[in-house]
KOLTORTI-831466 format. One record per residue (C-alpha): residue number from 1; chain; y, x, z. Coordinates in pm, 1 decimal. Layout:
<nodes>
<node seq="NUM" mol="A" Y="Y" X="X" Z="Z"/>
...
</nodes>
This chain:
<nodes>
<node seq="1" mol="A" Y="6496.1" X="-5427.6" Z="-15426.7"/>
<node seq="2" mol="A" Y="6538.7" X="-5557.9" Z="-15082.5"/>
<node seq="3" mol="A" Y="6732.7" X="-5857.7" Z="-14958.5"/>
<node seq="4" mol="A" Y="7117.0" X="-5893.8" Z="-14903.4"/>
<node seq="5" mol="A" Y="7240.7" X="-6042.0" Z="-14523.7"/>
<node seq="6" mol="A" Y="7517.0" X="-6217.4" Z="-14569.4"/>
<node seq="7" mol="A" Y="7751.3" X="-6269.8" Z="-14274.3"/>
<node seq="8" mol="A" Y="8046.6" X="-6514.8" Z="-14201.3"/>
<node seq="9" mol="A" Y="8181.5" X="-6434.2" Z="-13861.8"/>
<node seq="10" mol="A" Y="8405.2" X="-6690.0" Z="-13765.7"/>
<node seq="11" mol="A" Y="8589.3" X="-6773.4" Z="-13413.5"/>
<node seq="12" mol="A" Y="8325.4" X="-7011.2" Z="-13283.3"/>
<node seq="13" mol="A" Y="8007.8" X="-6927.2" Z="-13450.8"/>
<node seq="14" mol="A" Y="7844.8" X="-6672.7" Z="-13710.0"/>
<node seq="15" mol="A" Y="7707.0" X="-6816.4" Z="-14039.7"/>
<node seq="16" mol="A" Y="7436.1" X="-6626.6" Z="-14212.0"/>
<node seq="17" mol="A" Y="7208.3" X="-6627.2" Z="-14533.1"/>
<node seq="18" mol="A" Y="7008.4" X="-6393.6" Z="-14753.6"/>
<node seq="19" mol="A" Y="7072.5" X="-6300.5" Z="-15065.3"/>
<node seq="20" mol="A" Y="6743.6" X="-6215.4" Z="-15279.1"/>
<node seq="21" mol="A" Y="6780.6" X="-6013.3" Z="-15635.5"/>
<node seq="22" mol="A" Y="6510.7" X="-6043.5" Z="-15872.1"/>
<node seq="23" mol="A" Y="6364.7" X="-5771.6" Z="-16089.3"/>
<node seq="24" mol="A" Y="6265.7" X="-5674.0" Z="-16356.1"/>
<node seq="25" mol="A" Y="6641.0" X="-5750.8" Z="-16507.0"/>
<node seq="26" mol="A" Y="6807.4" X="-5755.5" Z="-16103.0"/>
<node seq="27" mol="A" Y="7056.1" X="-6031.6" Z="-16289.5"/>
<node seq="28" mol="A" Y="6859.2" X="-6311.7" Z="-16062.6"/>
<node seq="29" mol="A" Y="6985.0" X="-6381.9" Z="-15741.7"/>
<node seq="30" mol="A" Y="6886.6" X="-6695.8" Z="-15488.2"/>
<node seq="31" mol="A" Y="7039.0" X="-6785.1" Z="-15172.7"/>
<node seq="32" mol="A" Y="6888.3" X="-6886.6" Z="-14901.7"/>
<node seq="33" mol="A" Y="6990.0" X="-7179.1" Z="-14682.1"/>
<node seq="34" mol="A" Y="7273.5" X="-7100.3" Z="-14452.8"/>
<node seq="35" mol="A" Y="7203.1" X="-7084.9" Z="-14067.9"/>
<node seq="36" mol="A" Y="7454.7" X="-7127.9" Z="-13848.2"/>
<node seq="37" mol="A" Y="7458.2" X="-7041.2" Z="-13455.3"/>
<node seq="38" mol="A" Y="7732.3" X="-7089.8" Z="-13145.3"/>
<node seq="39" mol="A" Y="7836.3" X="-6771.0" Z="-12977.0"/>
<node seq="40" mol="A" Y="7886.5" X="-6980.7" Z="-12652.6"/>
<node seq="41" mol="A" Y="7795.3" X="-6783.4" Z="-12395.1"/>
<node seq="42" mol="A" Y="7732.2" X="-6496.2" Z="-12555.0"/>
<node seq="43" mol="A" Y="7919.0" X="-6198.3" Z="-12719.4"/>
<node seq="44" mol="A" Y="7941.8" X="-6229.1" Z="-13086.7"/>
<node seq="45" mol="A" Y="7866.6" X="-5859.8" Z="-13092.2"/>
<node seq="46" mol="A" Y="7502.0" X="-5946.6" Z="-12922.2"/>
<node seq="47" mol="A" Y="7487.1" X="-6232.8" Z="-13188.8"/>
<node seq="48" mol="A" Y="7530.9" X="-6030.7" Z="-13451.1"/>
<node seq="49" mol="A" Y="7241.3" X="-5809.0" Z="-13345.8"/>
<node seq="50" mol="A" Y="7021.0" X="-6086.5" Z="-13259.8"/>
<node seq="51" mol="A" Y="7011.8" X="-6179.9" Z="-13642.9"/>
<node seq="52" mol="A" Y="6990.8" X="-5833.1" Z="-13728.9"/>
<node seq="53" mol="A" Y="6671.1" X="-5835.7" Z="-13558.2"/>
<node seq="54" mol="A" Y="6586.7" X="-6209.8" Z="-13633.8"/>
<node seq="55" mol="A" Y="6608.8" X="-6108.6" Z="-14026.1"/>
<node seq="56" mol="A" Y="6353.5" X="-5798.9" Z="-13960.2"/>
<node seq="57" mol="A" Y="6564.0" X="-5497.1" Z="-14047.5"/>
<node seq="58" mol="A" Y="6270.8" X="-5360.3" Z="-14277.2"/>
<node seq="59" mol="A" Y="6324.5" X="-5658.1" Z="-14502.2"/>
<node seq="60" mol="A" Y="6707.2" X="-5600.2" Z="-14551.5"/>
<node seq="61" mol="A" Y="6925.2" X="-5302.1" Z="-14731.5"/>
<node seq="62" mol="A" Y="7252.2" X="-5423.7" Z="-14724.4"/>
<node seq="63" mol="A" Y="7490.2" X="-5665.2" Z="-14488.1"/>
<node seq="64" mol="A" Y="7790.1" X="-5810.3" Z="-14658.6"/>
<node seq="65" mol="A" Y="8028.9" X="-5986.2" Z="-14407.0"/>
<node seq="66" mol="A" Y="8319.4" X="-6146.7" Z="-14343.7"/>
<node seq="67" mol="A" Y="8486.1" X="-6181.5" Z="-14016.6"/>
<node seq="68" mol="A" Y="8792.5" X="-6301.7" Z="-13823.0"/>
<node seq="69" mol="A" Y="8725.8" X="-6160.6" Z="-13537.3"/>
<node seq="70" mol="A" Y="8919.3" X="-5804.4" Z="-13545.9"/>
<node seq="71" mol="A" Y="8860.6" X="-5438.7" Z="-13513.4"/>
<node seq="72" mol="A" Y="8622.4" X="-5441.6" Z="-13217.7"/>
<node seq="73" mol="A" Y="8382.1" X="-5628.5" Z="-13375.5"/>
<node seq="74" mol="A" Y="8403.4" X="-5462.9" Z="-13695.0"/>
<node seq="75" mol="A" Y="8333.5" X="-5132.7" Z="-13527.3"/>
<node seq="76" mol="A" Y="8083.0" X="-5304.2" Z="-13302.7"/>
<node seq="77" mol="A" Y="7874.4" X="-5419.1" Z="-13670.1"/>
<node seq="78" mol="A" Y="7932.8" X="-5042.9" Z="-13851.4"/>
<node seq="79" mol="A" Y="7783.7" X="-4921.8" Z="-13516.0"/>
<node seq="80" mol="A" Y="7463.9" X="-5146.1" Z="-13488.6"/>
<node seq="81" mol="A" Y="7400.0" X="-5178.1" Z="-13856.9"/>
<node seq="82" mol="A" Y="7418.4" X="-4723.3" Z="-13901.0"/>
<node seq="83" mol="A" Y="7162.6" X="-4784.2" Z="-13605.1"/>
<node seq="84" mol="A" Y="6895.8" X="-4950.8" Z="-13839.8"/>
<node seq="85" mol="A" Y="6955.3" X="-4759.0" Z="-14104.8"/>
<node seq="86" mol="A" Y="7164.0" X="-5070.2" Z="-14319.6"/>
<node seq="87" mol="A" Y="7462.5" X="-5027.1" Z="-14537.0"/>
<node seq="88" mol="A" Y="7757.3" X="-5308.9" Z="-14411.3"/>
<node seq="89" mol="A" Y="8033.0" X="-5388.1" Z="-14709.4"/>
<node seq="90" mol="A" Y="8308.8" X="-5570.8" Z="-14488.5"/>
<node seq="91" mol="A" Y="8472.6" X="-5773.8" Z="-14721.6"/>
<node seq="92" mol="A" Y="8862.0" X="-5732.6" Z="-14728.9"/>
<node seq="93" mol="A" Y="9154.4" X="-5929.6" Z="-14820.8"/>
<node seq="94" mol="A" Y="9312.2" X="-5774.7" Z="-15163.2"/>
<node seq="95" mol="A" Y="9594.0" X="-5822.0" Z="-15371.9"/>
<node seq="96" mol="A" Y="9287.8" X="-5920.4" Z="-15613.2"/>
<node seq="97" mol="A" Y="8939.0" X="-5986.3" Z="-15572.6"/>
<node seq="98" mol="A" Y="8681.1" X="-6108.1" Z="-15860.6"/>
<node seq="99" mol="A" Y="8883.1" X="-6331.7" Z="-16021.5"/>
<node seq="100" mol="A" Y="9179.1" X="-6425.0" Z="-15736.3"/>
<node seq="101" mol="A" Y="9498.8" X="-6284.2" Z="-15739.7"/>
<node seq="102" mol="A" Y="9677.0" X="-6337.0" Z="-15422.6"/>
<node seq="103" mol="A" Y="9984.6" X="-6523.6" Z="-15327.8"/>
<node seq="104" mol="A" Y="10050.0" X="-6320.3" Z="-15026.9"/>
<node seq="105" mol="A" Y="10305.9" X="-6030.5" Z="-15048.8"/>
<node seq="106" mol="A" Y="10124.9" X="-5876.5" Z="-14811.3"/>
<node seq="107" mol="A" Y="9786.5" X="-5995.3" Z="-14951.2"/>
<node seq="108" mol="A" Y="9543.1" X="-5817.4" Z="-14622.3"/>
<node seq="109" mol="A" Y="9727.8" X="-6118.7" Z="-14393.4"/>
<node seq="110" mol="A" Y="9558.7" X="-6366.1" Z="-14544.7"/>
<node seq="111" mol="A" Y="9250.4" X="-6497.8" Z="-14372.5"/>
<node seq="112" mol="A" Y="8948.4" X="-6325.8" Z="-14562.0"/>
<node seq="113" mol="A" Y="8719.3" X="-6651.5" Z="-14522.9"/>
<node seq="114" mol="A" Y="8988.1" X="-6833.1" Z="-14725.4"/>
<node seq="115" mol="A" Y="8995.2" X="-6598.4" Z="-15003.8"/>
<node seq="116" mol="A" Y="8599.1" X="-6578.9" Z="-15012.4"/>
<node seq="117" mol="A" Y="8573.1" X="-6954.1" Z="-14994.5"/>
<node seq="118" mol="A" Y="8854.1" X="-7024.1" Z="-15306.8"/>
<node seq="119" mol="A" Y="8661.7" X="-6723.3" Z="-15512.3"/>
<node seq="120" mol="A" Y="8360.7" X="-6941.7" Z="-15473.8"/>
<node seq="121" mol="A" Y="8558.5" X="-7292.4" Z="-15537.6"/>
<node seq="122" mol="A" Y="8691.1" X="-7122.9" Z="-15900.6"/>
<node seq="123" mol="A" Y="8328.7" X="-7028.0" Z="-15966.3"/>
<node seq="124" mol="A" Y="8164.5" X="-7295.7" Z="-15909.6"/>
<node seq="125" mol="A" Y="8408.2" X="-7494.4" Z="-16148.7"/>
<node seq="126" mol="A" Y="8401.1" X="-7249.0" Z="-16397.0"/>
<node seq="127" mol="A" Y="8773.7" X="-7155.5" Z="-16399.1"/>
<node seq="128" mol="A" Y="8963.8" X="-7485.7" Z="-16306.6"/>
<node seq="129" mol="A" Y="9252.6" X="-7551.3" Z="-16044.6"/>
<node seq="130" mol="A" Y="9082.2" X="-7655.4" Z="-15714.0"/>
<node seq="131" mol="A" Y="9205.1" X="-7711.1" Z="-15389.5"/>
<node seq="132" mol="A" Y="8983.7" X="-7579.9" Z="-15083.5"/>
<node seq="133" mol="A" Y="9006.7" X="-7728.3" Z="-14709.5"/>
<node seq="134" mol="A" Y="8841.1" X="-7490.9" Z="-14447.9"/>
<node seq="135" mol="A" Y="8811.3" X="-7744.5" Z="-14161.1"/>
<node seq="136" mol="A" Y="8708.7" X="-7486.9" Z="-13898.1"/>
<node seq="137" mol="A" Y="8872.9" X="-7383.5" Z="-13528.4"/>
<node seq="138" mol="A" Y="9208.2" X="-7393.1" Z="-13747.2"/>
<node seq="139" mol="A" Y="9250.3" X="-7613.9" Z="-14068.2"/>
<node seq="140" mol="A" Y="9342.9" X="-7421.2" Z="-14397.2"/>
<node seq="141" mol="A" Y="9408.8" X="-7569.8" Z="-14709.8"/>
<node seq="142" mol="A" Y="9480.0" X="-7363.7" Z="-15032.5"/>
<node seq="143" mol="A" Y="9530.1" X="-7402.1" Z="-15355.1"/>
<node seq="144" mol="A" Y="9411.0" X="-7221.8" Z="-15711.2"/>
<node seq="145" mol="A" Y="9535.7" X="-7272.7" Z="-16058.8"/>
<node seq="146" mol="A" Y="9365.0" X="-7260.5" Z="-16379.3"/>
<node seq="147" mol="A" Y="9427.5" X="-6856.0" Z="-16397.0"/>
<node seq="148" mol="A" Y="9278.6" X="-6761.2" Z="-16063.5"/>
<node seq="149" mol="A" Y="9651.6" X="-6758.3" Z="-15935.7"/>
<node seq="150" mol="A" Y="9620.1" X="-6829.7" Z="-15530.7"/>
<node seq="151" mol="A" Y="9943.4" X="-7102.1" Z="-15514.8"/>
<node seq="152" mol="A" Y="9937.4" X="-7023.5" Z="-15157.4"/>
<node seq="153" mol="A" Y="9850.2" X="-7285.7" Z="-14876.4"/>
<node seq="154" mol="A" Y="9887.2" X="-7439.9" Z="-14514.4"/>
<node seq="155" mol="A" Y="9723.9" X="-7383.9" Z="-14199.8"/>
<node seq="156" mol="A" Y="9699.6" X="-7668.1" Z="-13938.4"/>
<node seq="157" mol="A" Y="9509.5" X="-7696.9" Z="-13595.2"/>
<node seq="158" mol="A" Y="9121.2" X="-7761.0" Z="-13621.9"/>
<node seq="159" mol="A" Y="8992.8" X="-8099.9" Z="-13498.2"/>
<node seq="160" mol="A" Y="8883.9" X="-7954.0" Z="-13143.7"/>
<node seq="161" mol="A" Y="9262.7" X="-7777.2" Z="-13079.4"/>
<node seq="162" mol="A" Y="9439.6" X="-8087.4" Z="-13185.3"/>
<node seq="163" mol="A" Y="9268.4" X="-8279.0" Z="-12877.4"/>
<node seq="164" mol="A" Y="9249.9" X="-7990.8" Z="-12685.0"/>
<node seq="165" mol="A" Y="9612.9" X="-7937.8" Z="-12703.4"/>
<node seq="166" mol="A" Y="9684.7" X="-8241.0" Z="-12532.1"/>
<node seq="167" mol="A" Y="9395.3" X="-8235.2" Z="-12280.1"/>
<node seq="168" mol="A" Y="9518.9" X="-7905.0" Z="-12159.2"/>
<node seq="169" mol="A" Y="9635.8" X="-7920.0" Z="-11793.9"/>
<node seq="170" mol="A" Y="9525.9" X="-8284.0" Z="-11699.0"/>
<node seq="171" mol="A" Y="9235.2" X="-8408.5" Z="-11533.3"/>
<node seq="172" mol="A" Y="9074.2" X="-8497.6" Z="-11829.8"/>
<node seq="173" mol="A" Y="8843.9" X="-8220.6" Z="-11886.3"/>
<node seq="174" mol="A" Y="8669.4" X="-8342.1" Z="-12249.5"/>
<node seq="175" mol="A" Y="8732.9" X="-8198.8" Z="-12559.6"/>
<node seq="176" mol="A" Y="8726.9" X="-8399.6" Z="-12911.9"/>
<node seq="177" mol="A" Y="8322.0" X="-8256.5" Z="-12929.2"/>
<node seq="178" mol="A" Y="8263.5" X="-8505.0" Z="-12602.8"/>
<node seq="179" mol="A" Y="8088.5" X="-8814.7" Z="-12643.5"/>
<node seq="180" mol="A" Y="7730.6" X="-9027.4" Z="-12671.3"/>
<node seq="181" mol="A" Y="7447.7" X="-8788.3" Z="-12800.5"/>
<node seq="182" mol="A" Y="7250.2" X="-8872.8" Z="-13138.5"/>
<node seq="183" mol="A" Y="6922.2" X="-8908.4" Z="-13164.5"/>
<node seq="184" mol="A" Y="6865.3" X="-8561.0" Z="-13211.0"/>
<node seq="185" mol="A" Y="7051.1" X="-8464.5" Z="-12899.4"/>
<node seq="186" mol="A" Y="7364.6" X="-8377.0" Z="-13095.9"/>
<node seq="187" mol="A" Y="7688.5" X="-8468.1" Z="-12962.1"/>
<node seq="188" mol="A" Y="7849.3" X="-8809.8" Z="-13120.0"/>
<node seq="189" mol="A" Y="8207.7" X="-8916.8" Z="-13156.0"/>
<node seq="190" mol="A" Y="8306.0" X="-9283.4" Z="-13299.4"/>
<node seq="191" mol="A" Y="8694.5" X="-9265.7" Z="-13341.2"/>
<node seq="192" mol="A" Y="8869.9" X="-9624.8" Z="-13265.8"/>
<node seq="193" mol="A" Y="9193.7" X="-9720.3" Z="-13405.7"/>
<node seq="194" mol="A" Y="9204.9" X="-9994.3" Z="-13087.9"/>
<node seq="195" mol="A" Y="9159.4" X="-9720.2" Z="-12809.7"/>
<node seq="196" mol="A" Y="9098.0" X="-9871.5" Z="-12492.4"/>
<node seq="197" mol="A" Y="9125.5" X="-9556.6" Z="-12276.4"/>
<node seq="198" mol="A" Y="9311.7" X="-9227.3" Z="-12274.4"/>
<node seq="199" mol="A" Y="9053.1" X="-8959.3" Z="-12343.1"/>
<node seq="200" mol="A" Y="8930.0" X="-9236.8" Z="-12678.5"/>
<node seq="201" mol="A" Y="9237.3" X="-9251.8" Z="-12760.0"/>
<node seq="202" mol="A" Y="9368.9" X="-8848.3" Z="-12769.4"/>
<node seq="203" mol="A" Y="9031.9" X="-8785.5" Z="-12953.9"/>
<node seq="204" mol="A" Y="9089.3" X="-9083.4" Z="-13192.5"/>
<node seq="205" mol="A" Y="9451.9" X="-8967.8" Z="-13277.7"/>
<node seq="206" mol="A" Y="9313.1" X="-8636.9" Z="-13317.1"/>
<node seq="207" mol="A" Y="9059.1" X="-8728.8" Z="-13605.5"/>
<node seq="208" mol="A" Y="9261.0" X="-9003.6" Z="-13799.7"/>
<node seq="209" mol="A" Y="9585.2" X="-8746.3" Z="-13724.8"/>
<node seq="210" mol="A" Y="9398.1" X="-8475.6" Z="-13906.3"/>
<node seq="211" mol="A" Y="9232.8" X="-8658.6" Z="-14191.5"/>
<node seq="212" mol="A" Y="9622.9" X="-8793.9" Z="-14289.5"/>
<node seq="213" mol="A" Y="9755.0" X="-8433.3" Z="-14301.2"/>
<node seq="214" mol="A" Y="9486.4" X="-8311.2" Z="-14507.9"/>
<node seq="215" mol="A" Y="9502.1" X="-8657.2" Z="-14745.8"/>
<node seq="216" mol="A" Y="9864.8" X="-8612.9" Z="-14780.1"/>
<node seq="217" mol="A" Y="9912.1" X="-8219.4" Z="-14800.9"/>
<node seq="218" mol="A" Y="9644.9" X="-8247.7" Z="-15061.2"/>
<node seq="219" mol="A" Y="9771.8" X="-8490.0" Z="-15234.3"/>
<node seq="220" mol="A" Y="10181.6" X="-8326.2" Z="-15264.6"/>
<node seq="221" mol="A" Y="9950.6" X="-7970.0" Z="-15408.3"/>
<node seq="222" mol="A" Y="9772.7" X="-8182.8" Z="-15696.6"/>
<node seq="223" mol="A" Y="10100.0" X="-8335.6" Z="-15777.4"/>
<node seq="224" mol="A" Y="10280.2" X="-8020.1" Z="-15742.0"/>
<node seq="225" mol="A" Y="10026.4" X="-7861.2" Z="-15984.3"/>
<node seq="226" mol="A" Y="10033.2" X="-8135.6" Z="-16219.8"/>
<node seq="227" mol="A" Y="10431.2" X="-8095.5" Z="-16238.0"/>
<node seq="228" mol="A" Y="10401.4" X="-7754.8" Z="-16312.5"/>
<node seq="229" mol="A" Y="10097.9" X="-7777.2" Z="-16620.7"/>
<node seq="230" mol="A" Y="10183.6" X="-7827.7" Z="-16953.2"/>
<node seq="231" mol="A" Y="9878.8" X="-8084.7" Z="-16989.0"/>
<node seq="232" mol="A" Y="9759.3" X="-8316.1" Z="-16752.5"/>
<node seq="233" mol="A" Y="9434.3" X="-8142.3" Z="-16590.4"/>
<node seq="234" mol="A" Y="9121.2" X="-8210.0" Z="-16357.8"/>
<node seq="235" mol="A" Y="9126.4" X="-8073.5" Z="-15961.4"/>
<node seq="236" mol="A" Y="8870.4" X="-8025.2" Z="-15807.3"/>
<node seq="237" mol="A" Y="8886.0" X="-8051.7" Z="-15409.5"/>
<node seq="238" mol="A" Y="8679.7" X="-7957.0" Z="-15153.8"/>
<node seq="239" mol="A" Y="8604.9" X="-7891.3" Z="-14805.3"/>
<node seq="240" mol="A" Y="8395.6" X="-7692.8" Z="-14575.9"/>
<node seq="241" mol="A" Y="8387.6" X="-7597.4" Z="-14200.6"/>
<node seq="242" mol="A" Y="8217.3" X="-7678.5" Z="-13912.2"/>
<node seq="243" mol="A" Y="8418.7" X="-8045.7" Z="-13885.5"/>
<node seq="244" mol="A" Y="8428.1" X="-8123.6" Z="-14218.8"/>
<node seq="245" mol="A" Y="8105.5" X="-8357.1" Z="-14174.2"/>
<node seq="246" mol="A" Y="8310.3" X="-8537.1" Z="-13912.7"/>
<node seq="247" mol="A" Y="8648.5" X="-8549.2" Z="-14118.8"/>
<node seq="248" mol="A" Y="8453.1" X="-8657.4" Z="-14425.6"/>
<node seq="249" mol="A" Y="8435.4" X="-9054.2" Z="-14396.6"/>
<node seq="250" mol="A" Y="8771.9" X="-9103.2" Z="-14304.6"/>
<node seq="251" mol="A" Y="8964.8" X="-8893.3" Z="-14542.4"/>
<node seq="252" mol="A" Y="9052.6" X="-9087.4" Z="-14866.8"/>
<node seq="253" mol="A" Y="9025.2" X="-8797.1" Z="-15149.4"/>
<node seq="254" mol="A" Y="8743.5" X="-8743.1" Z="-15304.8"/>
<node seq="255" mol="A" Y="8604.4" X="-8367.6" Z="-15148.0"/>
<node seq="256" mol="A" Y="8287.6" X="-8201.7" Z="-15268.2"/>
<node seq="257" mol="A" Y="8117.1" X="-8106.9" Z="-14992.2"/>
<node seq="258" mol="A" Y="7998.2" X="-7715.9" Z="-14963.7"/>
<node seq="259" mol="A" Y="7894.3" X="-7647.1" Z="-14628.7"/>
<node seq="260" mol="A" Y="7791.6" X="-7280.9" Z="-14767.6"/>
<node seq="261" mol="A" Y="8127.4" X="-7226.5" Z="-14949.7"/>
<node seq="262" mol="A" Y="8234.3" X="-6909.1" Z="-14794.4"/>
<node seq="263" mol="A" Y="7823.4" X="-6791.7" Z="-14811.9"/>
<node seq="264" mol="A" Y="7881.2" X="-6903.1" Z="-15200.4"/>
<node seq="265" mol="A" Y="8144.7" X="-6654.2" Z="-15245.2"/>
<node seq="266" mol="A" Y="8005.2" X="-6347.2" Z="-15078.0"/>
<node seq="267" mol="A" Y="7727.8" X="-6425.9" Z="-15312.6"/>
<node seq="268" mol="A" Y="7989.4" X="-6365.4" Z="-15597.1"/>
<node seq="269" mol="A" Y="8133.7" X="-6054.1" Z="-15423.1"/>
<node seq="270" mol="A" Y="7789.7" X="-5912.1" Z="-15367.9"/>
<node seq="271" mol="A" Y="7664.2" X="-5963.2" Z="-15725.0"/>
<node seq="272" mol="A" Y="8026.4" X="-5801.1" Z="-15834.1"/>
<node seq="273" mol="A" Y="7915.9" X="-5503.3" Z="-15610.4"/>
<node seq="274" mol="A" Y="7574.3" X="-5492.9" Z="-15721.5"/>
<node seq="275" mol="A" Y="7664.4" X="-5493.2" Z="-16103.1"/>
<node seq="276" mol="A" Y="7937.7" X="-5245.7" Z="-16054.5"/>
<node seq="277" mol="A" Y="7684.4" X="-5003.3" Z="-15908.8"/>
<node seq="278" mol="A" Y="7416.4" X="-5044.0" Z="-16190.0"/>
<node seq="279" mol="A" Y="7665.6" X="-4969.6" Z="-16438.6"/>
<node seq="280" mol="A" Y="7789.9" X="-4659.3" Z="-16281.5"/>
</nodes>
């Protein structure tokens, strides 16, 4: 059996991984490490196809993907993936999918990367409320009980729109991603409670701004929860995105990390897929 793609197309950059089943039982399935790269300059539709070809197309059977980015691109994918011959599941937003029933009355308006990412946060701790934070171009946070039941959540601005939104329309030019470079040429950003300029102090606000919001709106859901269980129980937190590295050390609850969250739970959906098919 060939390998799965697995594709998270989000606003600023497309996340990939494969998926690998192994025979002779097909119940084995390893991920791969995610990979991650910035549309920048270019069209996500020519990304996508670069890691079409990247992943050598011989290798591959099926894409599974996720995407924010609307009909176009969708229809862009179906196109290039018929091209090579590849079968693409585009993962939807349902009233319930493997194992999350959502909040939403109108459950396809909520974001399908949030409901992929809490169907792999209630996996991963086997059934128990969690809370997820998706620190990405916007900032969701949801919440889960015990029974799969999506409590609904928030959505904030991401860490580069909150300084953005102030930097708009003056001469300062930077965004919160501006700063010293790392020693492996990555851009660097120490916040500063003390700012001693403007464009340190917008981005400064910005990070310790958005680390309170999430602290606080995370902590009112656990409590909320906890009001509404019989018993006391555990919740498990955490957070993904492409800022939650930076958010990390100065947020005060205790987040497990999962940079591959949302690659996590197409895993889930795949496997889902896959068993449905061998059964039929």
């Amino acid at each position: 059996m060939k390998k799965k793609l697995l594709i998270d197309a989000g606003n600023s950059s497309l996340k990939w991984a494969l998926l690998e089943v192994h025979p002779p039982t097909f119940t084995r399935y390893s991920l791969s490490k995610m990979q991650s790269v910035v549309y920048a300059e270019k069209y996500p539709e020519n990304v996508f196809k670069d890691i079409l070809l990247m992943q050598q197309t011989s290798e591959i059977d099926t894409v599974v993907m996720v995407s924010v980015l609307g009909d176009d691109f969708s229809r862009s994918s179906i196109d290039c993936c018929a091209q090579y011959s590849l079968e693409l599941t585009l993962v939807k937003s349902a009233a319930q999918l493997a194992g999350i029933t959502v909040a939403y009355s109108e459950p396809q308006k909520l974001g399908t990367d949030r409901l992929v990412a809490m169907i792999a946060a209630h996996h991963l701790v086997n059934g128990q409320a969690c809370i997820v934070v998706d620190a990405g171009t916007a900032t969701t946070i949801d919440a889960v009980d015990t029974q799969g039941q999506h409590l609904g959540g928030v959505i904030l601005s991401g860490l580069d729109l909150c300084s953005q939104s102030l930097l708009k329309n003056t001469e300062l030019l930077a965004s919160h991603s501006s700063g010293s470079l790392d020693k492996n040429g990555k851009q660097f950003f120490e916040p500063k409670l003390f700012s001693s300029d403007t464009k340190q102090a917008i981005n400064s606000g910005s990070l310790f701004g958005l680390a309170g919001a999430i602290d606080t709106i995370c902590f009112n859901m656990e409590e909320e929860i906890q009001n509404k269980s019989m018993d006391s129980i555990t919740i498990k937190k955490f957070i993904c995105g492409g800022s939650a590295n930076e958010m990390i050390p100065y947020l005060k609850t205790d987040f497990i990390f999962a940079e591959d969250l949302v690659m996590q739970g197409l895993k889930i959906i795949s496997t889902i897929v896959l068993t449905a098919k061998q059964s039929s």
